[in-house]
C-alpha positions as CSV (number, residue, x, y, z in Angstrom):
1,X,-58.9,35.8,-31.6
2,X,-55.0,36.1,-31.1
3,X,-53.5,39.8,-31.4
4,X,-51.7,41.0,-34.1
5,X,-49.2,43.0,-32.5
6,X,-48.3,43.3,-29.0
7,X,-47.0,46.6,-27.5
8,X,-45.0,46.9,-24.9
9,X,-44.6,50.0,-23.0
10,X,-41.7,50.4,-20.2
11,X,-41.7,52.5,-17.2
12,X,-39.6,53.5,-14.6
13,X,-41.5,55.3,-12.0
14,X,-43.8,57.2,-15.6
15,X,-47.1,57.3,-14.3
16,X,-48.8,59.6,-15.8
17,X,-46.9,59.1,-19.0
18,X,-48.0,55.5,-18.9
19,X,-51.6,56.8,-18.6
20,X,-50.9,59.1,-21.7
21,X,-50.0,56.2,-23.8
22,X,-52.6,53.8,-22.7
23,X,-55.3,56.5,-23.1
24,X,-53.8,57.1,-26.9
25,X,-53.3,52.9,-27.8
26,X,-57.0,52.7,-26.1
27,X,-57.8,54.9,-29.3
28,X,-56.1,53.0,-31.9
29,X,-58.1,52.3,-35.5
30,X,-57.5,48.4,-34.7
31,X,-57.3,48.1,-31.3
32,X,-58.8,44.6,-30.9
33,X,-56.2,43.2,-32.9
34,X,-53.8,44.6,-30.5
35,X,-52.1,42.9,-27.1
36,X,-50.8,45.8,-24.6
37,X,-48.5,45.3,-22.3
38,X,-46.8,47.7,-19.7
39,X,-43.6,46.5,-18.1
40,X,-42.8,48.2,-14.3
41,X,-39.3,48.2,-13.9
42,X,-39.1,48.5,-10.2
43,X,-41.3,51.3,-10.1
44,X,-42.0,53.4,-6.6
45,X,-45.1,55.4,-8.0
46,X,-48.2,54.1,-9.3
47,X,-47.5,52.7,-12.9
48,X,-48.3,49.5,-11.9
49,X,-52.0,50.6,-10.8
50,X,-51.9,52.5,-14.1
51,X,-51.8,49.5,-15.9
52,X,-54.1,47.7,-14.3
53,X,-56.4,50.4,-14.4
54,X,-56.1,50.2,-18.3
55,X,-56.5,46.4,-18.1
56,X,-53.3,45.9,-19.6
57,X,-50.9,43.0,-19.2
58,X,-48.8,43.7,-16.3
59,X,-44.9,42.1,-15.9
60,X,-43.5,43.4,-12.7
61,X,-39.7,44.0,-12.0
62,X,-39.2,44.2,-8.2
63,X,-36.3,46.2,-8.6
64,X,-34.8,48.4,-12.0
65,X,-33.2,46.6,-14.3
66,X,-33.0,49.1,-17.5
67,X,-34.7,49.1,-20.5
68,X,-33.2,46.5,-22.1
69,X,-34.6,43.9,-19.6
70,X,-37.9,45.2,-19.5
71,X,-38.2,44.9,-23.3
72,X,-37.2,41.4,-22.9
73,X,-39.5,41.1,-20.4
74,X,-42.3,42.2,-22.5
75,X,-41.3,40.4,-25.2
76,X,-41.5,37.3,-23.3
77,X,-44.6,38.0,-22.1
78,X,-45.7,38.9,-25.8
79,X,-48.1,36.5,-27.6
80,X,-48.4,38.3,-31.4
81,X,-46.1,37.7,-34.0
82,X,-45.2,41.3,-34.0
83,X,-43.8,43.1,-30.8
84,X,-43.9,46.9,-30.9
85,X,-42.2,49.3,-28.4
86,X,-43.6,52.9,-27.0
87,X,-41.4,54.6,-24.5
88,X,-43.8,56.2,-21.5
89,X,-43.6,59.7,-22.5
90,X,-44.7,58.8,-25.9
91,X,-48.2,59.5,-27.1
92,X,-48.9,57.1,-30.4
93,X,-51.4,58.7,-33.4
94,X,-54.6,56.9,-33.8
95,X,-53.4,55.1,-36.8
96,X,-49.6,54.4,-35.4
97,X,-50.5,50.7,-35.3
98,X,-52.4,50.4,-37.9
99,X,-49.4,52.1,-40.2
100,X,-47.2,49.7,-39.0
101,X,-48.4,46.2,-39.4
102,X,-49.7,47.2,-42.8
103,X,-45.7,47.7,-43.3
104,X,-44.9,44.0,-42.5
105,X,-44.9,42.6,-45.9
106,X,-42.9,39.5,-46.7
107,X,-38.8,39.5,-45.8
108,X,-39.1,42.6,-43.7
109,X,-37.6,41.7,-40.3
110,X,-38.9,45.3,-38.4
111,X,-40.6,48.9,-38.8
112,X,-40.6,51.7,-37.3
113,X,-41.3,55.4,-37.2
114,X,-41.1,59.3,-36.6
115,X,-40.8,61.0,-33.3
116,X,-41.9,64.1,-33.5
117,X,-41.1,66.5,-30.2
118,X,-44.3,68.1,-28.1
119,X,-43.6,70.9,-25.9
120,X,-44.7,74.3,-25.2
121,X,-43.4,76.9,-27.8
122,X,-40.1,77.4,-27.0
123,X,-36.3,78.0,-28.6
124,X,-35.7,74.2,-27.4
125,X,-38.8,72.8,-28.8
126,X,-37.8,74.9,-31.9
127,X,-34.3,73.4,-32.1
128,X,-35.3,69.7,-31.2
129,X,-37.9,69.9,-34.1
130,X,-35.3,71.0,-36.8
131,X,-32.3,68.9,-35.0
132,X,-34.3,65.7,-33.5
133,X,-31.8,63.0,-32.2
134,X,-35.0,60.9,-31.9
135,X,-34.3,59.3,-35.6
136,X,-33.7,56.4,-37.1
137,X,-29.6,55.7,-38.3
138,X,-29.2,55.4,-41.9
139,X,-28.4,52.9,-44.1
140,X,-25.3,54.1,-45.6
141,X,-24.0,53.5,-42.1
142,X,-23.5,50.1,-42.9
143,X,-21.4,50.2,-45.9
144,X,-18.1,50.4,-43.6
145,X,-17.3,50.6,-39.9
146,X,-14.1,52.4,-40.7
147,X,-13.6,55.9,-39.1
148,X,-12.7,58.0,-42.4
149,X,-16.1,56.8,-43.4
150,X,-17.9,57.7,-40.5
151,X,-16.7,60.9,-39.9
152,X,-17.8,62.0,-43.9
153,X,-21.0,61.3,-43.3
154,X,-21.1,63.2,-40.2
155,X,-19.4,66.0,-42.1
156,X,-22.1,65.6,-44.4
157,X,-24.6,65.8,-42.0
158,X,-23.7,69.2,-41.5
159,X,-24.7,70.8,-44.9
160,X,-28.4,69.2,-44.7
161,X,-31.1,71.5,-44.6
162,X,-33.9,69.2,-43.9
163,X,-34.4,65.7,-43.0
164,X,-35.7,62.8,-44.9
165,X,-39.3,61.6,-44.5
166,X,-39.9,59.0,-47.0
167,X,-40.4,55.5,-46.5
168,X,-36.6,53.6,-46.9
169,X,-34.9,51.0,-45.6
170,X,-32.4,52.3,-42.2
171,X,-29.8,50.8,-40.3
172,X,-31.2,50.7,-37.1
173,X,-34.8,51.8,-35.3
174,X,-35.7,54.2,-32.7
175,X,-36.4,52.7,-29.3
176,X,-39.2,54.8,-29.0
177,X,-41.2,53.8,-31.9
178,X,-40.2,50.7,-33.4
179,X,-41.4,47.0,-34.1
180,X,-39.8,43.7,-34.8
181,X,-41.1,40.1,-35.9
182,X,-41.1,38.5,-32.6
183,X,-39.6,35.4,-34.2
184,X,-36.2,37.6,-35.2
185,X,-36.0,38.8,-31.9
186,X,-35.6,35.4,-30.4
187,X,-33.1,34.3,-32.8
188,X,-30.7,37.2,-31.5
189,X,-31.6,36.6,-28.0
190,X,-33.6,39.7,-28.1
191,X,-31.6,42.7,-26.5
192,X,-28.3,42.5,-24.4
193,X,-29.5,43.6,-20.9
194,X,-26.3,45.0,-19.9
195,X,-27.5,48.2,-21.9
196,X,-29.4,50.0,-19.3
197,X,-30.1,52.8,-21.1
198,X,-28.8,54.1,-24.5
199,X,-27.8,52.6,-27.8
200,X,-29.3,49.0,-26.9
201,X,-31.8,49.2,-30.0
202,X,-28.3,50.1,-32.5
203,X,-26.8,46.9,-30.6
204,X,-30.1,44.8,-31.2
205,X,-30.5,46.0,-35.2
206,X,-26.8,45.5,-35.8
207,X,-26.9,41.9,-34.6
208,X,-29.9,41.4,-37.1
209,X,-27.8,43.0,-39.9
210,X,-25.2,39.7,-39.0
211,X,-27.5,37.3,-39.1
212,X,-27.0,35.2,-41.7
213,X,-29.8,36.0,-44.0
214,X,-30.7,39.1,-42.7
215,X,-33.9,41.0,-43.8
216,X,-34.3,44.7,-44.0
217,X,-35.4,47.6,-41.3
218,X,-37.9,49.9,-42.9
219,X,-38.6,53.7,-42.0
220,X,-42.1,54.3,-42.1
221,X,-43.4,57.8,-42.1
222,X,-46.6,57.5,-41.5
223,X,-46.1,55.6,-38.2
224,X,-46.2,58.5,-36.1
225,X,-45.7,59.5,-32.5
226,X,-45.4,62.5,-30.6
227,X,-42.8,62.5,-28.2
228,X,-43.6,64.5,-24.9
229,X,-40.3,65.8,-23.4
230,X,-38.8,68.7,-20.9
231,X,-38.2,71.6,-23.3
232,X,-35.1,72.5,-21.2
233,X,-31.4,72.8,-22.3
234,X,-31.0,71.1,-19.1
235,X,-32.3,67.2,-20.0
236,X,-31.2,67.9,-23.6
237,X,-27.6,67.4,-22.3
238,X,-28.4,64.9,-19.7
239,X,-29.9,62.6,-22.2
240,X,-27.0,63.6,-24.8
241,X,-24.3,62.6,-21.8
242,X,-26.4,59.2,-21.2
243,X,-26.2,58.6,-25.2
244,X,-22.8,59.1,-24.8
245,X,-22.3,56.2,-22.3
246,X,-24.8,54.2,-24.6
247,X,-22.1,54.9,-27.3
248,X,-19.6,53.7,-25.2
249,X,-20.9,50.4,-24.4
250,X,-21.6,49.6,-28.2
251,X,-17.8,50.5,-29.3
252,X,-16.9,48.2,-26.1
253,X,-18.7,45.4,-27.0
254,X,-18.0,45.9,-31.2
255,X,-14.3,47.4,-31.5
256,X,-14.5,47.4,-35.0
257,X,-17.3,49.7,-34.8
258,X,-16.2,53.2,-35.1
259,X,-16.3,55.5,-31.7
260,X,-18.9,58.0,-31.9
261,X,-16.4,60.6,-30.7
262,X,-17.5,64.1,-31.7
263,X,-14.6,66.3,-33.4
264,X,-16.3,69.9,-32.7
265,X,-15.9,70.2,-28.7
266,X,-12.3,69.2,-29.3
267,X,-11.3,71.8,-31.8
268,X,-13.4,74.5,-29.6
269,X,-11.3,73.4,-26.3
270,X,-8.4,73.9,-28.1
271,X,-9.0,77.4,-29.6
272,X,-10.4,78.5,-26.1
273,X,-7.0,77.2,-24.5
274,X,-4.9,79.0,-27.4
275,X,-7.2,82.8,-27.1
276,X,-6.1,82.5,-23.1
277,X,-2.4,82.8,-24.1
278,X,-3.7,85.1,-27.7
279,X,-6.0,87.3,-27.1
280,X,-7.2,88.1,-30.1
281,X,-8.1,84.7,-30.9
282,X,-10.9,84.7,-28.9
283,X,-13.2,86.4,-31.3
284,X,-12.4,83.6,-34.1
285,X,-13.1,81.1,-30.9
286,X,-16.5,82.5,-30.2
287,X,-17.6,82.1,-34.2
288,X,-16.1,78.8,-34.4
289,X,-19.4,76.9,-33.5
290,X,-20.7,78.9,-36.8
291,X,-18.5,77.0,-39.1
292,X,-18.6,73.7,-37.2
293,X,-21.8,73.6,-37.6
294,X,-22.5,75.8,-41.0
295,X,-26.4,74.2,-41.2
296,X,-27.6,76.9,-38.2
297,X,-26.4,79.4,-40.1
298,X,-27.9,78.6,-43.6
299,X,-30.7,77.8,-42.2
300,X,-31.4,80.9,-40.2
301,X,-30.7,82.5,-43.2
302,X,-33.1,80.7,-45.9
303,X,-36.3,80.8,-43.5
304,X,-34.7,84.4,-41.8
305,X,-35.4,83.1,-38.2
306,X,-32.2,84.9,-37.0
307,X,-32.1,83.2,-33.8
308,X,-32.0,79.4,-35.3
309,X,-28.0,80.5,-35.6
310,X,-27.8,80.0,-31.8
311,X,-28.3,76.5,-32.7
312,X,-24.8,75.6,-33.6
313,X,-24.0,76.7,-29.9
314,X,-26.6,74.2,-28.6
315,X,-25.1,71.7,-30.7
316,X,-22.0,72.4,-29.7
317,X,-23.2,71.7,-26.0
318,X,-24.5,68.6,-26.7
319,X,-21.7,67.4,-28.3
320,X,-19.7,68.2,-25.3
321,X,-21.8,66.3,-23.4
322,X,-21.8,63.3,-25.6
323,X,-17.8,63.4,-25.5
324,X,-18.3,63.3,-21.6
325,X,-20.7,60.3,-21.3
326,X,-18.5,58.7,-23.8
327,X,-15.3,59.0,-22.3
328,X,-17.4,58.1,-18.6
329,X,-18.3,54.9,-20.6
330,X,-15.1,54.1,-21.9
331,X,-14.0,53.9,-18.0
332,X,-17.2,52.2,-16.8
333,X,-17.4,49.6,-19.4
334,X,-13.8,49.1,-19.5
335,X,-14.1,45.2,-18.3
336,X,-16.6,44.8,-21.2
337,X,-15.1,41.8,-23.3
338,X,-16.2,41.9,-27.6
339,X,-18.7,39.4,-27.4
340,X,-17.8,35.8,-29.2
341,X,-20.9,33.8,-28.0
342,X,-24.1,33.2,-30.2
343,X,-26.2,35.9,-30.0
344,X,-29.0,33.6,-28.9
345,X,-27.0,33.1,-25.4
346,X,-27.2,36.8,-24.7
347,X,-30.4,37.5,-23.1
348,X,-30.3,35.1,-20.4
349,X,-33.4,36.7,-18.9
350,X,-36.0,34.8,-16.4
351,X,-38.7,34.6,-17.8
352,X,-41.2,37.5,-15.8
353,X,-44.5,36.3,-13.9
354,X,-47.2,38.0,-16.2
355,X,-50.4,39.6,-14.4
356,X,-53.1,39.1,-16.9
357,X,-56.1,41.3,-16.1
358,X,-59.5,41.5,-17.7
């Protein structure tokens, strides 16, 4: 019987992460109707052994190519009519698959679903849990690209208490946890494999918003996987500086798309610049995070976890860093031509020599 879903996994150099996932998809409610494949790109540990050791389907990259690539890799060496995507250091719920093909009713081009953080007890679990980046990009993005518009809704942002949970349609997916018709993703030419890291799935969802008769991306809550991460304030900021560059790329390639410039580190700069000439200044400088960010604050005050305040500070970090990986991007990606070739030509991938094990 052919699958009904293929899932491909990525790795670079993830062993044990890889062995996480497997174990969990090994545990799935329909796993025969599933087709798992892990993707090695150019790995030096032992993913690849991993994966046959799980007697999944094995592409091999024999160098790294990013994870753009290996998702086209997977993709091609995908035989369902639905292509799901787990990150290594992901760890899918028991019913994850099952949630989402029951999703795929007809018109919808992809589903996907919550990340939810997994970490020791600690302030930065804590703050990922009530600020998760790992989640999906709304609809109302796509009324306009213009920057007033953009910058309201981030302005908005910063009043909401608690995220949404129910089932809606989004703008884009999460990389992490997210699904696609494989039929939709060949019409595209699947994703542009000069993202190596960062933003690739917004770049992939907003050429299926320009198709000509696009269908819709649904956010499905029940589609749940826990996402096992460094609790350190440390790779926060790294991977907020590699979003950043991910950002970057995206305005490169669509100029009319807005750049996700953050306002906050700006304003902060500057009022830490004036309090070196004004003294006095500096105490208005060290609150300033408070009302940049006036959610922390509520919210320490509503559940009276005084030390969720501090969060506006982390923010404020991560920010920064975004601002840095952006403006890095800017310069690294500053050959990067807007793209007027069909989407289909894009990809341009070979197509990977499968290892198909019992």
């Amino acid at each position: 019987m052919p699958p009904d879903l293929s899932i491909v996994i990525c790795s670079f150099n993830g062993a044990e992460g890889t062995h996480r996932c497997l174990h969990a998809l090994a545990a799935q409610t329909i796993r025969p109707r599933l087709e798992i494949i892990v993707v090695d790109d150019g790995s030096t540990d032992s993913t690849s052994e991993v994966a046959r050791a799980h007697g999944a389907v094995l592409v091999r990259h024999p160098a790294n190519r990013g994870i753009a690539a290996a998702r086209n890799s997977g993709i091609a060496a995908a035989s369902a009519p639905v292509v799901g995507f787990l990150d290594d250091d992901c760890e899918p719920q028991p019913q994850w698959a099952e949630r989402l093909l029951a999703g795929y009713t007809p018109g919808i081009a992809g589903i996907g679903g919550p990340i939810l953080p997994a970490a020791p007890a600690c302030f930065m679990r804590g703050y990922l849990e009530r600020h998760n980046p790992l989640r999906p990009q709304e609809l109302n993005l796509a009324r306009s690209d213009k920057p007033a518009y953009r910058f309201y809704l981030y302005l908005r942002r910063q009043w909401a208490v608690s995220e949404r949970s129910d089932r809606r349609e989004v703008y884009s997916l999460v990389g992490a946890n997210m699904s696609f018709r494989r039929g939709v993703l060949l019409e595209v030419g699947c994703f542009d494999e000069r993202f190596q890291f960062g933003a690739e799935e917004v770049d992939l969802c907003r050429r299926l918003s320009l198709r000509p008769a696009p269908a819709p991306l649904v956010f499905s809550p029940q589609a749940r996987v826990t996402h096992h991460f460094q609790p350190t304030m440390r790779d926060t900021l790294r991977r907020s500086r590699a979003y950043g560059r991910g950002s970057a790329r995206l305005h490169r390639k669509w100029p009319a798309l807005s750049p996700t410039f953050f306002p906050g580190p700006l304003a902060f700069g500057l009022m830490l610049a004036a309090s070196a000439v004004f003294l006095p200044l500096i105490l208005a400088t060290l609150a300033l995070p408070v009302l940049l960010y006036p959610h922390a604050l509520r919210s320490a005050i509503i559940h009276r976890r005084w030390a969720w305040a501090a969060d506006a500070y982390v923010q404020l970090a991560q920010e920064t860093c975004e601002d840095i990986g952006f403006l890095e991007g800017l310069w690294r990606f500053r050959h990067l031509a807007p793209e007027h070739q069909p989407p289909a030509q894009l990809a341009g991938s070979p197509q990977p020599v499968a290892e198909h094990l019992p």
